[in-house]
N, C-alpha and C positions, 0 to 999 in steps of 0.2 A: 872542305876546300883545301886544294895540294900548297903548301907553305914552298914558295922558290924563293929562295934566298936572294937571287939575284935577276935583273934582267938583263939582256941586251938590246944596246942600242944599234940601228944604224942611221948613220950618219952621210947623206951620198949630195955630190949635184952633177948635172948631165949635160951634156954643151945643148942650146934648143935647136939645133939639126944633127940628127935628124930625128922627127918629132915620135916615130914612133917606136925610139927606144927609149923615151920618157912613159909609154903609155905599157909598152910591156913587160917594163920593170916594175910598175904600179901593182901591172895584173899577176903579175911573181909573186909580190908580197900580199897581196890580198889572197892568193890562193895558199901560203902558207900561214895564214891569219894576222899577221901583223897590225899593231896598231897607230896611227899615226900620230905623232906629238910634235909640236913646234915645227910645222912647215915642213921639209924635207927628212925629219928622223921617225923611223919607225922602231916601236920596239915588241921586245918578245918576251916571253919567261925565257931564263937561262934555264934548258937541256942541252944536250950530246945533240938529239936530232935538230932544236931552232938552230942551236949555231950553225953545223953543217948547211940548214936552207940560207943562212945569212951569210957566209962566207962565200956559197954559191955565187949569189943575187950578187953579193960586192967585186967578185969578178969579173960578173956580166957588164957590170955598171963598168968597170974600169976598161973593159973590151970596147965598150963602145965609148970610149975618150971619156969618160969621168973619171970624180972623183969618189972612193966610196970609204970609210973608216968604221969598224966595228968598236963599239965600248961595251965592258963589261959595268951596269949602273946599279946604285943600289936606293930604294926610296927608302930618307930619314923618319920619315912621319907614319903613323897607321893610317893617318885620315890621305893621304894621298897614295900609300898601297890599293886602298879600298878603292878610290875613284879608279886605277887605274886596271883593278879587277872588272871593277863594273864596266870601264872602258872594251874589255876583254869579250864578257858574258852579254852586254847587250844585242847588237848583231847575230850572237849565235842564235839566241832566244828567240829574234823573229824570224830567220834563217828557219828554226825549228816548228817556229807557229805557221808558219811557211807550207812546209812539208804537213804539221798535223791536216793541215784545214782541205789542202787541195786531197789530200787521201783520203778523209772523212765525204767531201763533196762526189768525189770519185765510186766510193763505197755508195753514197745513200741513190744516184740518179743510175748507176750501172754501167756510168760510160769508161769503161777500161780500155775498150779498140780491142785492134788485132795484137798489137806490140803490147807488152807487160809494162802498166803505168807504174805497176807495185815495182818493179825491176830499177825504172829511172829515179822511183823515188828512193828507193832503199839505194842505188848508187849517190844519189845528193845526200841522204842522211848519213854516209859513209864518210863524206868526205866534210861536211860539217863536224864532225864527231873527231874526225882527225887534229880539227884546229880546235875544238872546245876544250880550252886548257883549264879551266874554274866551273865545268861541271855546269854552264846555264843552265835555267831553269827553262820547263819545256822540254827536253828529250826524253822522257820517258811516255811522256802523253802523244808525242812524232814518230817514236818506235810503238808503240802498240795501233797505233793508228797503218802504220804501214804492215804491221803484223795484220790487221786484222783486216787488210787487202789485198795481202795474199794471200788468206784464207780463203778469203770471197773469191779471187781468181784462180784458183785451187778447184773451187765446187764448180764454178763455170766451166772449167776444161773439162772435168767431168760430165758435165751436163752437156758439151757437147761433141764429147766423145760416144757418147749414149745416143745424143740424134743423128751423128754419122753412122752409126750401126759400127761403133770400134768396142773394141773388147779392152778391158786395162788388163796389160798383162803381167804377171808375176814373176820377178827375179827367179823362184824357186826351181819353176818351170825350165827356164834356159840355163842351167848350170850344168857345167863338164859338158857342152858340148860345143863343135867347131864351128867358129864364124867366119861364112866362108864369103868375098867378096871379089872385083876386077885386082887384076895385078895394078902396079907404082899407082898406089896409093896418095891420092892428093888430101887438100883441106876437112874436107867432107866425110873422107874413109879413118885420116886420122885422128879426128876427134871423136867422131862417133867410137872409132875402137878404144879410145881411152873412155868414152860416159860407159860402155859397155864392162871393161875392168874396175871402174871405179864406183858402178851402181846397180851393177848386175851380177857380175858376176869376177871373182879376182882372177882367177886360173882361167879366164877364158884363153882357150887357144885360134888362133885367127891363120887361115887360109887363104889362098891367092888362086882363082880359076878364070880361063878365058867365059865370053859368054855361051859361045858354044858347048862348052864341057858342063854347063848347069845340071843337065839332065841325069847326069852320071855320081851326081852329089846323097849319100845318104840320107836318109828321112830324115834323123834328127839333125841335120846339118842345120844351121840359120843362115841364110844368105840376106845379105846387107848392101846397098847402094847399087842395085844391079838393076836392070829395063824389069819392070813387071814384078817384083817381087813386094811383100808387106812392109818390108822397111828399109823404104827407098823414100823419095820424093814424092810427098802427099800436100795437098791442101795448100799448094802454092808455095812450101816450103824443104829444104834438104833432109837427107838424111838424118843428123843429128839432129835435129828438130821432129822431126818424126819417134824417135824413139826415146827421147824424154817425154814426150807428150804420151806413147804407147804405155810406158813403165814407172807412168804419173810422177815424174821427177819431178819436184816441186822446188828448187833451190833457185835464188838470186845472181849465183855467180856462172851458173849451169844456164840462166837466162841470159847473163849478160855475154857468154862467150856465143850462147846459139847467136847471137844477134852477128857477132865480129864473123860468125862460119857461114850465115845467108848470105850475108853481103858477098865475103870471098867468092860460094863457090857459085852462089846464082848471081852475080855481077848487080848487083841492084845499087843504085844510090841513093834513096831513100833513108832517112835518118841513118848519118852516117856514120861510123865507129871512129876516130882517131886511130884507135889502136890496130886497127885491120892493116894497111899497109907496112906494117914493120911483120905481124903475125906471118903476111900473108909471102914477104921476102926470106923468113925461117922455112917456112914450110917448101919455098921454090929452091932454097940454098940444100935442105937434106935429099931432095931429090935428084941434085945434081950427087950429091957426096956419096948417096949410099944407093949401086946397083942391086942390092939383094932386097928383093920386096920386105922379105921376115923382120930385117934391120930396122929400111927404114920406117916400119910402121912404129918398132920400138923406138925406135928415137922423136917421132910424130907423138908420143904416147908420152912420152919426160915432156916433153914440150907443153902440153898441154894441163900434165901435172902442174907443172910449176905455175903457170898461166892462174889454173885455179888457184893453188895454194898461195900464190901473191894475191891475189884481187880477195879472197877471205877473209886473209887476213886484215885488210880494211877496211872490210864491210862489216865487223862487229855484228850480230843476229840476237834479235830478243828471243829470251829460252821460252819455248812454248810447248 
């Protein structure tokens, strides 16, 4: 268990109008785990990162006409460090028993759906794990249970990629050659062309052709996102969904973005992403910035990098 030296405190009160800047200040602190003590103070282990979430929150509070004061506190006794670990670790625990149980019942009856249950659980056990600061007990038994969900939903894609009559295809196969797709490239063309760099193949070189000029395309050429071709819009879903599914991509973060690129590029509202309307305002901002197709697809392609590489990073994955 991580020995912090110190805690902090905060300390806030809110005028009671209007009410629902009492209620999304609560939900601030709750999302960065805070715990409550004596009425209106919540505390945290002293790091770098609670303070920055707490000095946030207390300018929030002061924005909307409160009061808010950080203390740095320290407990005299071990019998009240203890309870206030235990304060810390309980919530996570069922938070985590949580997660084991619904992924286990998931596993045993088959009901996954169309959308990746594995995906939403492994995003909650991400963000559980972010506030588990004393190591609760229960996450290793919530991680291998979501592990061993999207294993099960791994075999199913497979299994029904075999009764569409789809072939899985091999990275090996499509390397060094051009991915040829429509010019100004939106949401759809520039994700898929970064899962393409990033799981396929690194040196892919990517192409810009009217649909008329299709015909005049080299055998090995791949064309992508275009009317009629193999990896386009299939099975009710984009592009980029298409060809993680073809190339058996199997990753959590690679689910969680296809989700933010269905919404975007087929308009659906349907369990909806938060994060899609700010992706989807980047993606409209580089199409205004950069006229040269070649450009913007590479600046579509950092975007999407980073995109992954953030959200990875907080998903934590059990080695398997």
């Amino acid at each position: 268990m991580p020995a912090f030296p110190s805690w902090l405190l905060l300390a806030y009160q809110l005028p009671s109008r209007p009410s629902n800047a009492r209620v999304s200040t609560w939900r601030r602190l709750q999302r960065v785990g805070a715990v409550q003590i004596h009425g209106s103070g919540y505390v945290l282990p002293s790091t770098a990162e609670t303070r920055e979430d707490l000095e946030w929150i207390a300018e929030e509070i002061v924005g909307h006409g409160g009061q808010a004061t950080l203390f740095v506190a320290e407990t005299t006794e071990a019998r009240a460090r203890d309870e206030m670990v235990d304060a810390f670790r309980r919530p996570r625990a069922k938070e985590y028993d949580e997660i084991r149980a619904e992924a286990e019942s998931a596993r045993s009856t088959g009901k996954n759906g169309h959308d990746s249950l594995a995906v939403k659980l492994r995003e909650r056990l991400a963000a559980v794990r972010a506030v588990d600061f004393f190591a609760a007990p229960g996450r290793d038994e919530a991680e291998e249970a979501v592990a061993s969900l999207e294993r099960n939903e791994e075999d199913i894609m497979a299994k029904t990629q075999e009764d569409h009559g789809e072939l899985r295809l091999s990275a090996r196969d499509y390397r060094d050659r051009d991915w040829v797709t429509r010019p100004r490239p939106g949401i759809d063309r520039m994700s898929t062309a970064w899962l393409v760099r990033r799981f396929v193949d690194p040196e892919a070189k990517f192409r810009f052709v009217d649909a008329d000029r299709r015909a005049d395309l080299p055998a090995t050429a791949v064309p992508f996102d275009m009317s009629g071709v193999e990896l386009g819009h299939q099975r009710g879903g984009c592009t980029f969904e298409t060809v993680a599914r073809r190339f058996g991509i199997v990753d959590p973060t690679v689910a969680w973005l296809g989700r933010i690129v269905h919404q975007l590029d087929l308009k659906t509202e349907e369990d909806p992403m938060p994060e899609a309307a700010v992706v989807g305002q980047m993606v409209e901002g580089l199409r205004r910035i950069y006229p040269d197709d070649h450009q913007l697809l590479e600046q579509g392609i950092v975007i999407f990098e980073a995109l992954y590489s953030s959200e990875s990073e907080r998903r934590p994955r059990l080695e398997r």
